[in-house]
C-alpha positions, -999 to +999 in steps of 0.1 A: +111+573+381+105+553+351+083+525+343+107+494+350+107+508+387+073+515+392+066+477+378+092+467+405+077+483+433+037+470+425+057+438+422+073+442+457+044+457+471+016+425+461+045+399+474+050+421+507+012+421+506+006+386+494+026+381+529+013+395+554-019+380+544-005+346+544+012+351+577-027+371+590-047+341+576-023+315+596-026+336+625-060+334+628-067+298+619-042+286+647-061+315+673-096+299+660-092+263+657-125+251+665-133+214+679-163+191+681-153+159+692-150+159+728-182+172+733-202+173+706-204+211+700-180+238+689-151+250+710-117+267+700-089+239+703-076+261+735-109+261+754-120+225+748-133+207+779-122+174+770-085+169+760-087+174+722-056+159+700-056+179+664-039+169+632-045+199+611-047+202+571-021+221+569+003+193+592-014+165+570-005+184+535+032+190+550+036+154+559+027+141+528+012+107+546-001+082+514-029+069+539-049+077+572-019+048+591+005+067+571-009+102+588-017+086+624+015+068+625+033+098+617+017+127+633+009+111+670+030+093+691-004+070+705-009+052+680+006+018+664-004+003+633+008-036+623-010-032+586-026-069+571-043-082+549-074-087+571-070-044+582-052-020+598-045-037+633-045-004+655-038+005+684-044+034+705-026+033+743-021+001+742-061-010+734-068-023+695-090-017+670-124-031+686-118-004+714-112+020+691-145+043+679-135+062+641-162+085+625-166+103+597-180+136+602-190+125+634-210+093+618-193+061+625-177+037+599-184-001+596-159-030+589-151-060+605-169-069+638-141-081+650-126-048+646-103-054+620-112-015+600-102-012+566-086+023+570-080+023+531-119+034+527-112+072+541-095+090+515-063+116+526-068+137+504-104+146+515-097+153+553-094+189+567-084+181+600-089+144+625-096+150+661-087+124+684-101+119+722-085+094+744-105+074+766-144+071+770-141+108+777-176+120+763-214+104+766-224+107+730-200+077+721-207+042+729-190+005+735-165+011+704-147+041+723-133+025+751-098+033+742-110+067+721-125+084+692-110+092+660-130+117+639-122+124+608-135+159+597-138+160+557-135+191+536-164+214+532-168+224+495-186+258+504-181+268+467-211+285+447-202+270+412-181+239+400-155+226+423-132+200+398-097+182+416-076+158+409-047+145+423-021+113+417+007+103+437+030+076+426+058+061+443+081+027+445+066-006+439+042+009+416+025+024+446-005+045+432-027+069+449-057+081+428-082+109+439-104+126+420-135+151+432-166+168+409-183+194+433-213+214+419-236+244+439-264+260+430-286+280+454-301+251+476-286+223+458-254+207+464-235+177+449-198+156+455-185+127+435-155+115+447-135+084+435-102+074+451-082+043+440-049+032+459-025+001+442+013-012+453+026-042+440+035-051+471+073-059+484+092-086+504+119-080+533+133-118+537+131-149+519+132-162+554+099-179+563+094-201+595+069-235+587+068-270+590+092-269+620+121-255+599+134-224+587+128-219+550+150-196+530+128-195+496+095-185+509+076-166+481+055-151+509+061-111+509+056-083+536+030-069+520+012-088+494-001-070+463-037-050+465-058-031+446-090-013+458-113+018+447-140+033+460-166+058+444-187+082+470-221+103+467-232+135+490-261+150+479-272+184+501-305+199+499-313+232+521-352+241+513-349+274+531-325+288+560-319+264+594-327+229+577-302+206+557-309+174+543-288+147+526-284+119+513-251+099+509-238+064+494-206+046+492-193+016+473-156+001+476-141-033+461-108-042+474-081-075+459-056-087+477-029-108+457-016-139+470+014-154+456+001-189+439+015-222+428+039-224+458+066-247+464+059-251+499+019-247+500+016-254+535+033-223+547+003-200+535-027-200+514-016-200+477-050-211+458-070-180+464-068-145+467-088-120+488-117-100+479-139-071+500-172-059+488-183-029+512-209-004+508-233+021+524-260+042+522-272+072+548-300+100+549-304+128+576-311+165+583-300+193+607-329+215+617-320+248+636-341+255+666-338+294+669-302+308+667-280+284+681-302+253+692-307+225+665-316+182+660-295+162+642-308+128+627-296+104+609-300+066+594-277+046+577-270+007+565-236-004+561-218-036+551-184-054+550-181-087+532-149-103+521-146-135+499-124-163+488-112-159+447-095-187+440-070-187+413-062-222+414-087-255+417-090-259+455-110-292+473-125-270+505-155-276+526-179-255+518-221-255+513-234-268+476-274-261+477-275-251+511-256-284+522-226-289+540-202-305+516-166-320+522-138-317+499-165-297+477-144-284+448-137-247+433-125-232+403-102-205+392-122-173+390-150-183+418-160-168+449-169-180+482-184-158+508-162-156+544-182-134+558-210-110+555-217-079+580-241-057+580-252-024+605-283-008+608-287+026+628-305+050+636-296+082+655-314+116+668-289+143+687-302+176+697-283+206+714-299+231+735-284+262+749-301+269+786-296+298+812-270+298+837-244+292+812-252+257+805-255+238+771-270+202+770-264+177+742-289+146+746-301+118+720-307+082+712-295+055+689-304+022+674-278-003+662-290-037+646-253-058+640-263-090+614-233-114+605-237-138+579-205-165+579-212-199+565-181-215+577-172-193+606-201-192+627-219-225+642-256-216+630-246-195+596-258-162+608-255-143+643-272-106+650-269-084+680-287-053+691-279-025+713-301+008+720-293+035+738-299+071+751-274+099+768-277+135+783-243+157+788-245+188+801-214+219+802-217+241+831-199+270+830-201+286+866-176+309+861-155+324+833-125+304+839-142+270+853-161+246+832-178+213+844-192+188+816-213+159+833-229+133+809-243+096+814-255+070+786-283+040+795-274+012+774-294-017+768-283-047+751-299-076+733-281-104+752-265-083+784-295-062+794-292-023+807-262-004+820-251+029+829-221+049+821-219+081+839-187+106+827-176+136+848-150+160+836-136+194+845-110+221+829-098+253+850-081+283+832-053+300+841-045+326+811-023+304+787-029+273+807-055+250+805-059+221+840-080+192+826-091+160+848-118+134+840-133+102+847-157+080+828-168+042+829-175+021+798-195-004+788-187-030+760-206-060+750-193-090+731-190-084+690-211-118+673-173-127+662-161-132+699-191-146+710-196-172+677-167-166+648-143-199+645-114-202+622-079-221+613-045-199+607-013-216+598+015-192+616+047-206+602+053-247+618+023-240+639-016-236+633-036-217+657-076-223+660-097-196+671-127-198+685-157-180+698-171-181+731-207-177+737-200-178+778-186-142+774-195-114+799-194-077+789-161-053+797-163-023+815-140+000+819-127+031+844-104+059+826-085+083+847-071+113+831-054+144+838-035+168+818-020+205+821-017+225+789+001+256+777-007+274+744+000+306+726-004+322+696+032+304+690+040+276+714+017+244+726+030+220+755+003+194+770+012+164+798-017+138+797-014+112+823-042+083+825-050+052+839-075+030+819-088-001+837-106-029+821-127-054+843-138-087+823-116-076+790-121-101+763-085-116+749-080-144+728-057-168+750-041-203+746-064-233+757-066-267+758-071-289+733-101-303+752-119-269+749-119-274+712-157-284+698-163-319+692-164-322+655-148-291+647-126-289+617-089-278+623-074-288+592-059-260+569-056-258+534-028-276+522-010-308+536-028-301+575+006-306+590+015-287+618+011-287+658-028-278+664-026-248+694-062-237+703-067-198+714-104-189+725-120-156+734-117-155+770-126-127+798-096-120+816-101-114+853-087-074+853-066-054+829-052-019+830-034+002+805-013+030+820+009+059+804+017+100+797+015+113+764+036+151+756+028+168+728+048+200+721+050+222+691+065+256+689+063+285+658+101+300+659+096+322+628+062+327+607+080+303+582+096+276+609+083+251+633+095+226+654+075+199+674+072+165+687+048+140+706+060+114+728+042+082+744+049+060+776+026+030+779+026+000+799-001-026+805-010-054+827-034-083+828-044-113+845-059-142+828-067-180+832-049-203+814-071-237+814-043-253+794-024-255+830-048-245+851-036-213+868-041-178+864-014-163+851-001-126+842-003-115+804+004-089+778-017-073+755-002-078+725+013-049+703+023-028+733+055-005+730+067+012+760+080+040+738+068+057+709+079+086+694+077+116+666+096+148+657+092+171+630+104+206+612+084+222+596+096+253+568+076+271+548+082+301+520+060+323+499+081+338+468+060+353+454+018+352+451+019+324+429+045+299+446+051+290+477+073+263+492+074+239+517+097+217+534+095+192+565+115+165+579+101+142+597+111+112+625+091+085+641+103+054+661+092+031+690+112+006+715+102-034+714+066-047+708+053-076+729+037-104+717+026-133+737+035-156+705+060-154+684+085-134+696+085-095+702+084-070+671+119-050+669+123-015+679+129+011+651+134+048+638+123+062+609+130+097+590+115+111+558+117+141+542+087+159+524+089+190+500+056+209+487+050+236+459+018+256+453+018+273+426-012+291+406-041+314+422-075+326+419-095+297+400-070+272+396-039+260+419-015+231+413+004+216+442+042+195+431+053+167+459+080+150+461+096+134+489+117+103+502+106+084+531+126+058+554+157+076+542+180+056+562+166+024+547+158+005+578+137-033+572+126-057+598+136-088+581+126-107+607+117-143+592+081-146+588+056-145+606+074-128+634+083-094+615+062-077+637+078-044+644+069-026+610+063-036+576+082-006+563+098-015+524+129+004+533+137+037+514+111+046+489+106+077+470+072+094+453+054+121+442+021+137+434+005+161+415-024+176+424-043+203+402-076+220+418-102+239+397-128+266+415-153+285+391-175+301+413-174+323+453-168+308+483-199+311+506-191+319+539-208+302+565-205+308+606-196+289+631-218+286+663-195+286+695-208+290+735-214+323+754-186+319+770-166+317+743-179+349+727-170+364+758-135+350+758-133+362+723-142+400+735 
């Protein structure tokens, strides 16, 4: 044997090798999947009490998803997104985005109290894995989780040493996605710097534009205007000696939104100023551990969203001069003027303690101080609410296959007073299979924009003023759930049926025109044509959402799976209509009876220093309802998404390239009623993404129940 074959078979041997640790190490991340979300402490995926949704890292980096609507909307039949320029407009079984509870780390974000999210301030490219829980399902969340919980679990950089990444995707309409990450350890000190920028140009489906009672075929309106935002992020970790960690955090993000200007037909949109978001925050907290599994968790943290005017043309507008209201009162290219201000204060203290009998409790408190400042949206200039609360939740694991998880959570509100939301849930296992049921109530009060927020909106020929309603009563809700699930080392099958029933669910609805303020103003920038409709926050008298969800994924090969998700909704709600003086049945808007996704998933290692990766992709949904404006169209969607890793040890490079919307469908609906997805047709992109790691990985162990250890053995 000479030595061209003996470098052949080392060759052979390391990519055999290389293998079968691949193949080992995915083995044993889809056996240990550990969750957090349902509960509030550690469970593998299969033994989680509460029905646990996971989007993995490893389905997000197959994907390829630009953005976290991108990922959702792609990865999950539940949800629906109808991006704009005022957020992401989300919905999750058939409840939007102020039902709709998304943390970070467990930590809740801030944007608009209206719940209007920005989605754009979580970066992609720093998520490890987002677990989603449908329905006020767990104690430790509050009023924002009526419809569920999305927590987005970031990347831990474990990494004794310097941690530098970068990576840039670009795609069609100039469509730029920046990320870039410093990461440096050292003994008890930890820091992360991370910067992000996303831009597109922007693009326009029609020409077709519905205003001033006619149908317009030059409308220089687009789909998606133009938009530009960054955002630069600090996490600083201190660990003095073994079982405490503190840290200290801080955000700051600037968005622009682009408006097209110096229109022919003004009065069909704003033309004379763009849009502008200032958002920040700032957080400090500490873990202690309490012998060898118990620990407190505490946190504060401030927060704030506020979005402006920037007008790019000389505008009269009424507005305050010297703390005066002015009318007509004149602004200039280049100047701001504050919409709206909001700010959140909190304060929380969790602590988890692991008791005889095989149970573990989870109990803590929380402060939340909401302050909106709105010169010319709100009646006195400035609104606040406050909301305290405290919860227990206990797991009870009686016997090896049975677990019971019983919580409740006090609530007491500024303007609403106490309330009390008990949850009860249970899970039996059967080998493989997994028999969940549960039943919670929720409690919601009324954000300070229901309650007080007033504005003008031209929607084509036809201009809509909202209003506020300071004669709101809270919601409460009752969520039904069962589910039966299936999972192996290779397949996953899960049936989630629920019923989620709102009493006193605020909905803005049509009015008369007598409800409308004496004195208010209704005119809209531009010629203030157009038939004046009034909508006003209003309680509606019962509402219920209603549905399955089936997920289903299956590993054929160690290099091929399939999968799917699929999601039947309906919903129902009754409502008075003081225009005609009746109740009447309504819709809530956005819902689709059918959603859908499907994927394929192939992967190959040639050799230890490149591996491929290639999935195809669908998604799709029937009709969207709308009780103006006409219903959003159906559609189907397919994209295609290839990956390559090459590199090892310190430094790894990852090549994408892919083509989404390959069958170049467009809703070119006239505007404003595209409302079935603002999808630009076919586009194509790619990214590079180039990570370097001087230094060891630390490992560090995760804490999981008795019974689980047992399980385990």
């Amino acid at each position: 044997m000479n030595y061209k074959h003996i470098i052949a078979l080392s060759l052979a041997s390391t990519s055999l090798c290389a293998n079968a640790q691949v193949e080992k190490t995915e083995k044993q991340q889809t056996i240990q999947e550990v969750v957090v979300t349902g509960t509030g402490t550690q469970h593998h995926l299969k033994d989680a009490p509460v029905q646990t949704e996971v989007i993995s890292r490893k389905m997000i980096e197959s994907y390829g998803g630009k953005s976290l609507e991108d990922i959702l909307g792609g990865l999950t039949a539940s949800f629906a997104f109808n991006e704009g320029d005022m957020g992401s407009q989300a919905q999750l079984n058939g409840l939007g985005n102020n039902y709709i509870l998304i943390l970070i780390d467990g930590k809740r974000i801030h944007g608009d109290v209206g719940g209007e999210n920005d989605l754009g301030l979580i970066d992609p490219h720093n998520i490890e894995r987002i677990e989603i829980v449908k329905g006020a399902q767990s104690a430790l969340y509050g009023s924002d989780a009526i419809a569920g919980v999305i927590n987005i679990i970031t990347k831990k950089h474990d990494t004794e040493g310097i941690l530098l990444e970068n990576t840039t995707r670009y795609g069609s309409y100039n469509d730029l996605r920046q990320h870039n990450g410093i990461g440096v350890r050292f003994g008890k000190f930890q820091s992360y710097t991370s910067f992000q920028l996303q831009h597109t140009d922007g693009w326009k489906n029609t020409t077709e534009e519905y205003a001033e009672a006619k149908l317009l075929t030059d409308s220089r309106n687009k789909t998606v205007n133009e938009y530009t935002n960054w955002q630069i992020g600090e996490r600083l970790t201190y660990s003095p000696y073994k079982g405490l960690d503190l840290y200290a955090s801080g955000t700051y993000y600037e968005k622009r939104i682009s408006r097209p200007t110096n229109g022919r037909h003004p009065s069909c949109d704003v033309y004379t100023y763009d849009l502008k978001y200032r958002n920040a925050s700032a957080a400090l907290g500490g873990k202690m551990k309490l012998g060898k599994k118990d620990y407190i968790d505490m946190d504060l943290s401030w927060k704030k969203h506020a979005y402006y005017y920037l007008y790019t043309d000389t505008t009269l507008e009424d507005g305050y001069y010297k703390g005066e209201f002015t009318h007509y009162y004149p602004y200039f290219p280049g100047q701001e003027n504050l919409q709206s201000d909001q700010q959140r204060y909190m304060a929380t203290i969790k602590g988890v303690f692991y008791l005889p009998k095989a149970n573990t409790l989870n109990v803590g408190a929380e402060y939340r101080y909401d302050y909106l400042k709105a010169p010319m949206r709100v009646s006195d200039g400035t609104a606040n609410d406050w909301t305290a609360a405290v919860y227990a939740q206990d797991e009870w694991n009686p016997l090896k296959c049975v677990n019971v998880t019983a919580g409740f959570r006090i609530i007491d509100n500024a303007a609403f007073g106490l309330h009390f939301t008990p949850k009860l849930s249970a899970m039996l296992s059967l080998g493989d299979i997994r028999l969940r049921a549960g039943w919670s109530k929720g409690f919601k009060s009324p954000t300070p924009k229901e309650l007080s927020y007033h504005y003008t909106k031209r929607m084509g020929e036809k201009v809509y003023y909202y209003m506020g309603n300071k004669d709101l009563e809270a919601q409460t809700s009752n969520y039904w759930s069962a589910s039966a699930e299936y999972r192996t080392d290779n397949i996953a099958v899960s049936v989630t049926g629920y019923v989620n029933k709102l009493e006193d669910m605020i909905t803005l609805v049509n009015v008369s025109k007598e409800d409308i303020p004496a004195g208010a103003t209704t005119s809209y920038t531009g010629d203030g044509s157009g038939e004046i409709i009034p909508r006003m926050y209003k309680n509606a008298e019962d509402a219920k959402t209603y549905g399955v969800d089936v997920n289903a994924s299956w590993k054929i090969t160690k290099e091929l799976t399939i999968g799917g998700n699929y999601s039947y909704l309906d919903t129902k709600a009754t409502v008075y209509n003081s225009a005609h003086g009746r109740f009447q049945q309504a819709i809530i808007d956005g819902m689709a009876h059918n959603k859908w996704n499907a994927f394929a998933n192939y992967g190959h290692r040639f050799s230890p220093c490149y591996n491929m990766g290639i999935n195809l992709s669908t998604r799709g949904s029937s009709k969207r309802f709308y009780e103006n404006d006409g219903n959003g169209k159906g559609f189907q969607i397919w994209r295609l998404n290839t990956t390559h890793d090459l590199g090892k040890s310190k430094t790894t490079y990852r090549l994408e390239v892919g083509v989404d919307n390959i069958f170049n469908y467009r809703d070119t609906t006239p505007r404003p009623c595209h409302l079935g997805t603002t999808t630009a047709g076919t586009t194509i992109y790619a990214s590079f993404a180039i990570k370097f790691n001087k230094g060891k990985t630390i490992t560090t162990s995760k804490t999981i129940t008795k019974q689980q250890e047992n399980d385990e053995d």
